[in-house]
Backbone as CSV, one residue per row, in Angstrom:
resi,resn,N_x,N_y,N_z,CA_x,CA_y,CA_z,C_x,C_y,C_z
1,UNK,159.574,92.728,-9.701,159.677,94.082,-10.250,161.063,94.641,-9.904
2,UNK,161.909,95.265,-10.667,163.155,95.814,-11.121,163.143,96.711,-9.526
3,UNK,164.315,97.368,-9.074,164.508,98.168,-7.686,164.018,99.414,-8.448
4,UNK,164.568,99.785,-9.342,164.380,101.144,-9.845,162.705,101.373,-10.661
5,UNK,162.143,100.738,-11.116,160.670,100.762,-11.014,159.843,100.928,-9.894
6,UNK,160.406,100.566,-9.060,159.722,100.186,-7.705,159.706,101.689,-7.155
7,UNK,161.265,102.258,-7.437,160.895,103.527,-6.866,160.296,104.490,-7.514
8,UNK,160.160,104.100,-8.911,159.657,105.188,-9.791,157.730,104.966,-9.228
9,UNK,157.470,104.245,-9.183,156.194,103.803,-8.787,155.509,104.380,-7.439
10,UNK,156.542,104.171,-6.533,156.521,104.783,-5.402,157.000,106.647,-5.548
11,UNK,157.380,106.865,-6.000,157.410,108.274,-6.482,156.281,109.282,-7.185
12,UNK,155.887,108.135,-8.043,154.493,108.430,-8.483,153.250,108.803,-7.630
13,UNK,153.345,107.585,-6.789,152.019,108.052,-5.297,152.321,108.719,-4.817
14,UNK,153.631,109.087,-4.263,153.900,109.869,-3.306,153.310,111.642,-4.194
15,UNK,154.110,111.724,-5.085,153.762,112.545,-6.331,151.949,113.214,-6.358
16,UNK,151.569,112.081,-6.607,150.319,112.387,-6.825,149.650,112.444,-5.639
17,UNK,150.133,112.228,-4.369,149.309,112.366,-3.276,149.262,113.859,-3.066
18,UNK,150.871,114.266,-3.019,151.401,115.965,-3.082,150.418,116.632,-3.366
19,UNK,150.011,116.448,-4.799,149.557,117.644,-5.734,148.040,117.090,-5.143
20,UNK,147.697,116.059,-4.392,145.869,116.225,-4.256,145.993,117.179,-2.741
21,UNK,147.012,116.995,-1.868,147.153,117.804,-1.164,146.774,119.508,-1.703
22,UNK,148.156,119.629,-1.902,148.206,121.114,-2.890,146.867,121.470,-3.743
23,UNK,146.368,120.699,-4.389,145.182,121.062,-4.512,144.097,121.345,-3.943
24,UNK,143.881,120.329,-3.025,142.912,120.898,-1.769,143.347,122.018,-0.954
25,UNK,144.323,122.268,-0.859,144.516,123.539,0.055,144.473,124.942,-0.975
26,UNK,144.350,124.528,-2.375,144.167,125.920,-3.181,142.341,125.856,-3.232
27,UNK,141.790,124.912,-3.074,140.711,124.889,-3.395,140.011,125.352,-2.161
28,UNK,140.410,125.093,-1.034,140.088,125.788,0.402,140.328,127.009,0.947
29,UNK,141.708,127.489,-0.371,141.779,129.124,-0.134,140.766,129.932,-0.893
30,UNK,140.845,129.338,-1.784,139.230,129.636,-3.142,138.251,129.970,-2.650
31,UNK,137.997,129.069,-1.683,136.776,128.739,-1.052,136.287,129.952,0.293
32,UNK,137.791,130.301,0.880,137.651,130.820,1.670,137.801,132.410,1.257
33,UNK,138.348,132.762,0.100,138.370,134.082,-0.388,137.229,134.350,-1.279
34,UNK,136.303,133.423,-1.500,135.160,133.289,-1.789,133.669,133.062,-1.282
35,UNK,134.044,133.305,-0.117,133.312,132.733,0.859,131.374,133.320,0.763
36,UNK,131.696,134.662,0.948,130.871,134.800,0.349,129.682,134.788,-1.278
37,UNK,130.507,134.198,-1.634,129.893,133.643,-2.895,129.335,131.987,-3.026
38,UNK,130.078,131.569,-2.414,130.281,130.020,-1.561,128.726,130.098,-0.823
39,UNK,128.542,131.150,0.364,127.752,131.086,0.777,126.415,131.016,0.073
40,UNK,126.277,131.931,-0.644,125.033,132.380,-1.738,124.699,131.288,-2.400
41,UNK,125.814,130.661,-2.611,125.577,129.263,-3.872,125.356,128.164,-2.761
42,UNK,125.344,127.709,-1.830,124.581,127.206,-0.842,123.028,127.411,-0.686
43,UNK,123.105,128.675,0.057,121.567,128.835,0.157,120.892,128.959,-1.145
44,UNK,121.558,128.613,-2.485,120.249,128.836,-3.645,120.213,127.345,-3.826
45,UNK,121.289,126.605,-3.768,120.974,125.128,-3.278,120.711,124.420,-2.783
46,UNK,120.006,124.975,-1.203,119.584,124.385,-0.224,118.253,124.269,-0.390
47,UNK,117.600,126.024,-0.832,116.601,126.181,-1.480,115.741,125.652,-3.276
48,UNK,117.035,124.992,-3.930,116.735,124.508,-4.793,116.061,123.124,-4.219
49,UNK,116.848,122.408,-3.604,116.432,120.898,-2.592,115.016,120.850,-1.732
50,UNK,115.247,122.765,-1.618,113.813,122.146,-0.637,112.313,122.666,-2.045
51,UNK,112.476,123.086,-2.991,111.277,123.401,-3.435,111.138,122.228,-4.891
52,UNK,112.374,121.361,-4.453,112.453,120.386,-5.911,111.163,119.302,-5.739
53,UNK,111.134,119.115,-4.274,109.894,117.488,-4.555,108.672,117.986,-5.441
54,UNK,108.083,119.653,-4.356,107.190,119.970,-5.389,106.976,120.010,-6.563
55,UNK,108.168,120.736,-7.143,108.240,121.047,-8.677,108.053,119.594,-9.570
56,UNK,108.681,118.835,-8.431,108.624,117.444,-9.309,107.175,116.909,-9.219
57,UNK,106.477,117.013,-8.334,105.232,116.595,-8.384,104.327,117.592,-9.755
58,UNK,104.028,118.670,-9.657,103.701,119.395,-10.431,104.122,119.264,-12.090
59,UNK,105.511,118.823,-12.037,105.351,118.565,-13.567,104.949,117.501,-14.746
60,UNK,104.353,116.473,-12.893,103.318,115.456,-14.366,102.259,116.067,-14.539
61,UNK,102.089,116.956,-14.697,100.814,117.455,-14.526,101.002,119.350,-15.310
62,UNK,102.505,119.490,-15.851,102.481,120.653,-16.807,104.047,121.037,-17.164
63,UNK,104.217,121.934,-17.976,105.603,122.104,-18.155,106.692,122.289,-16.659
64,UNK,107.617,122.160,-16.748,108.358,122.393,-15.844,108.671,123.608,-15.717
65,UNK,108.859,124.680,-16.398,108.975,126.181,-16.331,107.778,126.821,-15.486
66,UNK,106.740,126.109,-16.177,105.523,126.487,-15.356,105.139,125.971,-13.925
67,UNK,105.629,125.060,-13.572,105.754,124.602,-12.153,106.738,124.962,-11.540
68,UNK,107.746,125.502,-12.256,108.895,126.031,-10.817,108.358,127.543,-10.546
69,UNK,107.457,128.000,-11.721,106.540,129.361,-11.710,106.141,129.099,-10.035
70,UNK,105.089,128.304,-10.464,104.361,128.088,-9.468,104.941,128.170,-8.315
71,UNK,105.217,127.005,-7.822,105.940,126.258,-6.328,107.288,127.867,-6.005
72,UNK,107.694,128.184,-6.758,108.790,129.462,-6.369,107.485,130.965,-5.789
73,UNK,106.490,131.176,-6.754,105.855,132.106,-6.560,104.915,131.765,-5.082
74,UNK,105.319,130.715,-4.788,103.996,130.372,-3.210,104.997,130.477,-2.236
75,UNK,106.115,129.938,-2.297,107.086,130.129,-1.463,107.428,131.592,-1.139
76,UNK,107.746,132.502,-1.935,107.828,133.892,-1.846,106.751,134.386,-1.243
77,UNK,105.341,134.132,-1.309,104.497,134.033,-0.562,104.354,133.763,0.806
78,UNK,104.489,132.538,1.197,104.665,132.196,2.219,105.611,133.238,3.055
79,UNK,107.050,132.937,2.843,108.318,134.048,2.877,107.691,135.157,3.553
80,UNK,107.696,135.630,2.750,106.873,137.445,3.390,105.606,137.251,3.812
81,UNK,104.899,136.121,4.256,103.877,136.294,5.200,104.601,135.743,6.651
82,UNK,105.169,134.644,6.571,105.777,134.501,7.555,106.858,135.969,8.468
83,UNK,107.524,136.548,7.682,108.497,138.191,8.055,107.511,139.144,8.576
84,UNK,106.206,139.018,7.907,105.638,140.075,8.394,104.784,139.750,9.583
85,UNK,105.138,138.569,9.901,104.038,138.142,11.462,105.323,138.502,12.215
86,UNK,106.635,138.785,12.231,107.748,138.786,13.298,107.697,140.330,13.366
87,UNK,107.560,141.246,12.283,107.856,142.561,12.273,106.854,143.197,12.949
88,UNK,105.611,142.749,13.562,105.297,143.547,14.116,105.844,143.678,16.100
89,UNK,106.281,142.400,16.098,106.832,142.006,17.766,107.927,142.242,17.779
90,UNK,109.053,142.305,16.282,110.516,143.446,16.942,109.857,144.722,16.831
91,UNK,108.812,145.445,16.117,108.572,146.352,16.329,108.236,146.923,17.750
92,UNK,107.249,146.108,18.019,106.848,146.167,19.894,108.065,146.317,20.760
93,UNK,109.162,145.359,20.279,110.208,145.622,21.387,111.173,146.489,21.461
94,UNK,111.123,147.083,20.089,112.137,148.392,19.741,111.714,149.166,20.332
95,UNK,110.239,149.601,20.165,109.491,150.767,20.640,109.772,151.047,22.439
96,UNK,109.749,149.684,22.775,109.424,149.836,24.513,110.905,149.955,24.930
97,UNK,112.191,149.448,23.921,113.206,149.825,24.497,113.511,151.801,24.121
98,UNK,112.746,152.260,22.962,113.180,153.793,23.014,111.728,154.244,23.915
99,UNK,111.295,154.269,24.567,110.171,154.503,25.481,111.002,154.526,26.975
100,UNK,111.905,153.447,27.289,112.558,153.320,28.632,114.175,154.589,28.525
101,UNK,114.572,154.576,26.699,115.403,155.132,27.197,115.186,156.754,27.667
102,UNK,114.517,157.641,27.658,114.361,159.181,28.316,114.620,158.951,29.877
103,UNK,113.858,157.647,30.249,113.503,157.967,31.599,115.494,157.263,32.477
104,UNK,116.150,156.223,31.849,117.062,156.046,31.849,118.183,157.208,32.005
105,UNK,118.029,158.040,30.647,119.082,159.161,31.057,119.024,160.004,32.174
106,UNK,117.520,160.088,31.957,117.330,160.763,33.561,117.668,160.499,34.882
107,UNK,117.754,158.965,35.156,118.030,158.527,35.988,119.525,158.501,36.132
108,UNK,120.416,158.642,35.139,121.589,158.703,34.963,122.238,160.395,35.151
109,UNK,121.368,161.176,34.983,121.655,162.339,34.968,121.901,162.539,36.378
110,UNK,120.312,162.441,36.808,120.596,162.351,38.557,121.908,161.600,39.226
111,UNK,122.027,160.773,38.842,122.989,160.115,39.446,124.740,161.033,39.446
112,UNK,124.717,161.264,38.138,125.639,161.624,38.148,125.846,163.173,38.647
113,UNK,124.917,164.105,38.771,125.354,165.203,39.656,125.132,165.176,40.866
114,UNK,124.854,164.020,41.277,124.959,163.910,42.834,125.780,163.187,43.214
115,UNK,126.143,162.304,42.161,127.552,161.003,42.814,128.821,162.202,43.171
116,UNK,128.984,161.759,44.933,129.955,162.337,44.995,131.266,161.456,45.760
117,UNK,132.485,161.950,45.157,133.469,160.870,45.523,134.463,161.944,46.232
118,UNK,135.055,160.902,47.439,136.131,161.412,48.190,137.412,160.981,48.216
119,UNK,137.874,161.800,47.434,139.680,160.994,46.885,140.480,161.638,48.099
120,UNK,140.334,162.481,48.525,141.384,163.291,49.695,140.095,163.236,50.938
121,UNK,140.891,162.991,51.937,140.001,163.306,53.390,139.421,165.077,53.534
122,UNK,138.270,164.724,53.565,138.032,166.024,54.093,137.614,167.050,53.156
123,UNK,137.689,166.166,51.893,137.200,166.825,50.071,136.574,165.740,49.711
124,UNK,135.505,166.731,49.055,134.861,165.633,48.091,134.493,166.623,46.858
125,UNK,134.329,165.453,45.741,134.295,166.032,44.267,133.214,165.398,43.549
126,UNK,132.393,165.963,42.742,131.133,166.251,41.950,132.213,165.628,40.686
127,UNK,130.946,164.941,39.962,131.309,164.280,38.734,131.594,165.746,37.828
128,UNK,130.690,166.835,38.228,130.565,167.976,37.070,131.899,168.445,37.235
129,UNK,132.891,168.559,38.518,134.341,168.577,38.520,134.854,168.597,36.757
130,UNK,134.695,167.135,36.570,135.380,166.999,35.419,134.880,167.005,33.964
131,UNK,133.996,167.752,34.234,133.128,167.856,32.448,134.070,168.787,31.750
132,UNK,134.969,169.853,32.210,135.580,170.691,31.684,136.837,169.666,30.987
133,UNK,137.370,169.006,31.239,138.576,168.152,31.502,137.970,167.216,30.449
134,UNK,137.065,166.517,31.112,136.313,165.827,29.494,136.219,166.159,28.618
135,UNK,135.132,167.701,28.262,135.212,168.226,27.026,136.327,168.361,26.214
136,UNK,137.518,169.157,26.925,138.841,168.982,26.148,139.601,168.366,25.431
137,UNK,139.474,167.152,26.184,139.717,165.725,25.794,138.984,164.880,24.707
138,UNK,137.750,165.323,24.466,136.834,165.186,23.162,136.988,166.155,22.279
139,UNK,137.671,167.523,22.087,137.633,167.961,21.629,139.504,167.496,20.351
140,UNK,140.304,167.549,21.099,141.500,166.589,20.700,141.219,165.646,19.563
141,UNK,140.206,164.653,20.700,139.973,163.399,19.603,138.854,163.374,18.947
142,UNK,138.544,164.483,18.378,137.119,164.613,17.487,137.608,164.514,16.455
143,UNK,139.107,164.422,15.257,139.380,164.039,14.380,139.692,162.086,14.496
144,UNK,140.057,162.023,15.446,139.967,160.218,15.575,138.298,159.680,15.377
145,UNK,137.737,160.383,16.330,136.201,159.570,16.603,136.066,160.078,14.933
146,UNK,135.817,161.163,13.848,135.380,161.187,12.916,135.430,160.646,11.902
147,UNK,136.896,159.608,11.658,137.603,158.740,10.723,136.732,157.438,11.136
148,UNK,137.208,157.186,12.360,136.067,155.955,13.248,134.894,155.958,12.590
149,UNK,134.142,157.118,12.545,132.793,157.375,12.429,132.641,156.729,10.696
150,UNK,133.522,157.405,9.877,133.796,157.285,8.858,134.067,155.818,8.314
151,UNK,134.681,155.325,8.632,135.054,154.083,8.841,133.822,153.216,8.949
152,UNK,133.527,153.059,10.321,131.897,152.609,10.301,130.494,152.589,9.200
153,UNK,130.279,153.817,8.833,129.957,154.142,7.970,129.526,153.344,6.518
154,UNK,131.079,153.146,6.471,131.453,152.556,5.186,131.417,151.321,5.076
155,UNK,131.853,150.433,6.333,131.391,149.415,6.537,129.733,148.988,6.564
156,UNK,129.174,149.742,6.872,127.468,149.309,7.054,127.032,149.336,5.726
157,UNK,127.388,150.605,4.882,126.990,150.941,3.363,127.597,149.379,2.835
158,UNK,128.832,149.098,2.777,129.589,147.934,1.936,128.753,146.650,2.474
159,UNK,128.091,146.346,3.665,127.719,145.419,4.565,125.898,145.191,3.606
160,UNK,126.177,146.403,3.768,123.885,146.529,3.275,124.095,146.375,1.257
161,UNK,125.560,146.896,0.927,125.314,146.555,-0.488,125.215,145.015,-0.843
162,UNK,126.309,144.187,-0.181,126.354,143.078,-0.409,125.018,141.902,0.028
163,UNK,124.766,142.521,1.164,123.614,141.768,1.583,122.202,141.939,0.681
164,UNK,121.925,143.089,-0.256,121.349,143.551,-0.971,121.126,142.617,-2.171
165,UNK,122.406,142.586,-2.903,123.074,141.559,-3.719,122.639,140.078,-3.578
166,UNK,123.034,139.810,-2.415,122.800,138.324,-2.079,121.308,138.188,-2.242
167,UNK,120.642,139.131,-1.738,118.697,139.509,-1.604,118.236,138.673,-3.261
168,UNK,119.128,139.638,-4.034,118.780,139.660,-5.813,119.260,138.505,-6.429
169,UNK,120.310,137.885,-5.743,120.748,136.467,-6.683,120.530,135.817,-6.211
170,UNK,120.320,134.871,-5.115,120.139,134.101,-4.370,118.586,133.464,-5.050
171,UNK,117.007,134.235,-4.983,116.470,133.615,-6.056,116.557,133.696,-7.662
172,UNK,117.429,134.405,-8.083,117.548,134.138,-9.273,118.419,132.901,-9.557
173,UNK,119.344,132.473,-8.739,119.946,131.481,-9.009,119.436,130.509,-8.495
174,UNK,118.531,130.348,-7.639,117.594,129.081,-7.149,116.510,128.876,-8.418
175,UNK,116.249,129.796,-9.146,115.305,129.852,-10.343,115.961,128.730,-11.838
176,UNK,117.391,129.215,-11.827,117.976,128.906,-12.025,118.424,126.802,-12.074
177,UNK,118.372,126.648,-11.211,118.977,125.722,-10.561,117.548,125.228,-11.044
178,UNK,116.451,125.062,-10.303,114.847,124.657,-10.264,114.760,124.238,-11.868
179,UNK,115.429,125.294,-12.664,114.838,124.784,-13.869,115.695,124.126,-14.923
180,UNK,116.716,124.204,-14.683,117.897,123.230,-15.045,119.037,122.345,-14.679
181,UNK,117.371,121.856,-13.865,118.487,120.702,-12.577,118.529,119.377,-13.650
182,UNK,117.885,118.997,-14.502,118.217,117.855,-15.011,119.129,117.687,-16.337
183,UNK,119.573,119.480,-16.625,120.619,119.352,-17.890,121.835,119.476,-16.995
184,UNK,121.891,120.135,-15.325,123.123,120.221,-14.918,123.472,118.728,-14.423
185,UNK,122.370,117.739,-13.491,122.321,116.541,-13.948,123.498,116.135,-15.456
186,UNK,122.937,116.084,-16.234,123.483,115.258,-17.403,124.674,116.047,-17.439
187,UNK,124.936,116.925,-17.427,126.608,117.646,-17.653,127.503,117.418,-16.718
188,UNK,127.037,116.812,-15.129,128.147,116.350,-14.522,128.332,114.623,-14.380
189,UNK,127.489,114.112,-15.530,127.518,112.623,-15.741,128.278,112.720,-16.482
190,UNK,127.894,113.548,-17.416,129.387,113.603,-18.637,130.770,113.693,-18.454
191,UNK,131.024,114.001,-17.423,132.570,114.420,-17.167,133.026,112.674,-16.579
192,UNK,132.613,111.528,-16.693,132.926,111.036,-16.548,132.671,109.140,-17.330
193,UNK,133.443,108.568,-17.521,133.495,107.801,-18.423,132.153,106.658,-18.670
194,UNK,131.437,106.321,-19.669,130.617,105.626,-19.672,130.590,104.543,-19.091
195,UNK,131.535,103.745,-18.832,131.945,102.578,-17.538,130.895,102.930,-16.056
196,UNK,131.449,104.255,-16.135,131.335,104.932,-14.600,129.937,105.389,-14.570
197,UNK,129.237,106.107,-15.489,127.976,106.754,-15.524,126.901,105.939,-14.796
198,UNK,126.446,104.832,-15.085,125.522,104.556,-14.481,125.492,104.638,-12.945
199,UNK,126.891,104.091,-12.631,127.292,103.854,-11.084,127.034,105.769,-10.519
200,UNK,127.803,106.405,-11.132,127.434,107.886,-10.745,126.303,108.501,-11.026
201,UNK,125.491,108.067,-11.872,124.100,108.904,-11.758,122.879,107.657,-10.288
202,UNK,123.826,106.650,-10.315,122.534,105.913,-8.535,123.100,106.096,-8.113
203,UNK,124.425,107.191,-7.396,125.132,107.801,-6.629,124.632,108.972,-6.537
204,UNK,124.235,109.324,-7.384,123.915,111.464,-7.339,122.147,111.184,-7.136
205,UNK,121.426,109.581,-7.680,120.326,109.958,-7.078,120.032,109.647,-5.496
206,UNK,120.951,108.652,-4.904,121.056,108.160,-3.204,121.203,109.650,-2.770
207,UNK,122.134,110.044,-3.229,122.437,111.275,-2.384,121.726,112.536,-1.955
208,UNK,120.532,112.527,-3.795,119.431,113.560,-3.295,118.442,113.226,-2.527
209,UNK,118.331,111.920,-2.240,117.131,111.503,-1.658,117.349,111.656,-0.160
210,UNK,118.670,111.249,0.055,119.704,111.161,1.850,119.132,113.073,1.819
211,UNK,119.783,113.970,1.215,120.120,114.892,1.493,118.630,115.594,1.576
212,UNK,118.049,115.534,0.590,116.979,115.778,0.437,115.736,115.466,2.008
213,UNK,115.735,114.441,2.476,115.261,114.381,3.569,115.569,114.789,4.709
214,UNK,117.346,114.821,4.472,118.089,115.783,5.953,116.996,117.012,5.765
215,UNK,117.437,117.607,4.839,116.451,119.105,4.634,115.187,119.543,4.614
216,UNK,114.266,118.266,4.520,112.973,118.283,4.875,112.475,118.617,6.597
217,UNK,113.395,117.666,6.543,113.283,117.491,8.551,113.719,118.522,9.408
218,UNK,114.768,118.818,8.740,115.261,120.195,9.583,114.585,121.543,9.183
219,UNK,113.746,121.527,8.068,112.922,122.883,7.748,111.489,122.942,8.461
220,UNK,111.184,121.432,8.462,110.032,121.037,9.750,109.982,121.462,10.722
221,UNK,111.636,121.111,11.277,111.759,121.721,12.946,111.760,123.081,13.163
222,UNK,112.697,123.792,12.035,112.790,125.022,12.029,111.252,125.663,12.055
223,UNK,110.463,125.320,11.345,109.120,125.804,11.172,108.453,125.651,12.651
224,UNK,108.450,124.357,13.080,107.687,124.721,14.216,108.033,125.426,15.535
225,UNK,109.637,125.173,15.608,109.730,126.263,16.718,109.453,127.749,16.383
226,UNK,109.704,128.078,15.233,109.471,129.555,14.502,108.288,129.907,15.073
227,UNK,106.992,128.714,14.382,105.600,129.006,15.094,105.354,129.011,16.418
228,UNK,106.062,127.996,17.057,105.790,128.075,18.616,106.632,129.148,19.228
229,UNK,107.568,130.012,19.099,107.996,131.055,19.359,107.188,132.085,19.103
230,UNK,106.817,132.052,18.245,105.877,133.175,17.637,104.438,133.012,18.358
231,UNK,103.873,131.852,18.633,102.287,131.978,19.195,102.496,132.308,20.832
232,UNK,104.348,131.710,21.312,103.980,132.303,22.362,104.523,133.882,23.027
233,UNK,105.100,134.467,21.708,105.922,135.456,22.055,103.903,136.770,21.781
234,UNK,102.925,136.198,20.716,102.267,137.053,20.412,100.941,136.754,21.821
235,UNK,101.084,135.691,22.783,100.376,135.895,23.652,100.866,136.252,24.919
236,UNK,101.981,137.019,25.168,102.617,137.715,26.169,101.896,139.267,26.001
């Protein structure tokens, strides 16, 4: 091969290595300025994986619309029976922590008009010394703490909208997914050459089956410590 081919060749890889670089690092900023969307499309896919064996069992046995009916509507079920066995034991523990706090301030109250400190020999000074000196000093920064306040605020509202959001798409797009997993199937076989197809569709099915069982197993475990946390947190 000619010197000057050689480098054109070698220019080429080098070339094309560049731009898979450069590409992955735009696709990781994507990813990361997207993150939350990234996320959502995860969990409706994690959840698509875990309610697919059913659906698949169920549809020798009826339409597929009507079985992701199904298997989605028991899960939601389940879902909020499981939330509502936890809500009553953070409830229990919220309660007993605003139950301790009255008697807390009190104890703090005391403390503090009797804590007395001796900075000079022969003087000593009462915390109430400096409530005057305090107040003042809150009074200054009561336009800071209110922006703060403000600030906060806005964050929790922007925090509870999005999480809200995620509430509403997350099964709609697992609904989604459940019921047109085998045309999105065929549309990402397509993107690639009939040579290749067969080899990539016993590639995309190894992979649901690998992945598919990671996620079985780990929703197992998750489940039973959930329960064993729970039977022994409700016999305390």
């Amino acid at each position: 091969m000619p010197e000057g081919e050689k480098l054109t060749l070698l220019f080429r890889r080098y070339f094309t290595a560049a731009l898979a670089v450069i590409a992955a690092l735009v696709l990781a900023y994507c990813i990361y300025r997207l993150r939350y969307v990234a996320l959502i499309v995860t969990i409706s896919g994690l959840l698509a994986y875990l309610l697919a064996w059913p659906v698949e069992r169920l549809e020798l046995r009826m339409r597929r619309q009507f079985a992701v009916t199904i298997v989605f509507s028991i899960f939601v079920v389940l879902l909020l029976g499981l939330f509502s066995s936890f809500v009553p034991i953070l409830a229990n523990q919220i309660q007993g922590l605003i139950d301790t706090v009255p008697t807390m301030v009190g104890h703090l109250e005391q403390l503090a008009s009797s804590w007395r400190i001796t900075m000079i020999p022969g003087r000593e000074y009462l915390i109430a010394d400096y409530w005057p000196d305090f107040t003042a000093m809150l009074e200054e920064r009561i336009p800071e703490i209110l922006a703060n306040m403000f600030n906060y605020t806005q964050s929790i509202v922007t925090g509870t909208a999005t999480a809200v959001a995620a509430i509403l798409i997350v099964p709609l797009l697992t609904l989604y997914l459940l019921v047109d997993s085998a045309r999105l199937k065929r549309s990402l076989i397509e993107f690639f050459s009939m040579s290749m197809r067969s080899d990539v569709e016993r590639a995309i099915d190894s992979v649901n089956r690998s992945l598919g069982r990671y996620i079985y197993s780990r929703v197992l475990l998750a489940l039973f410590v959930g329960v064993a946390t729970n039977s022994a947190s409700s016999t305390r």
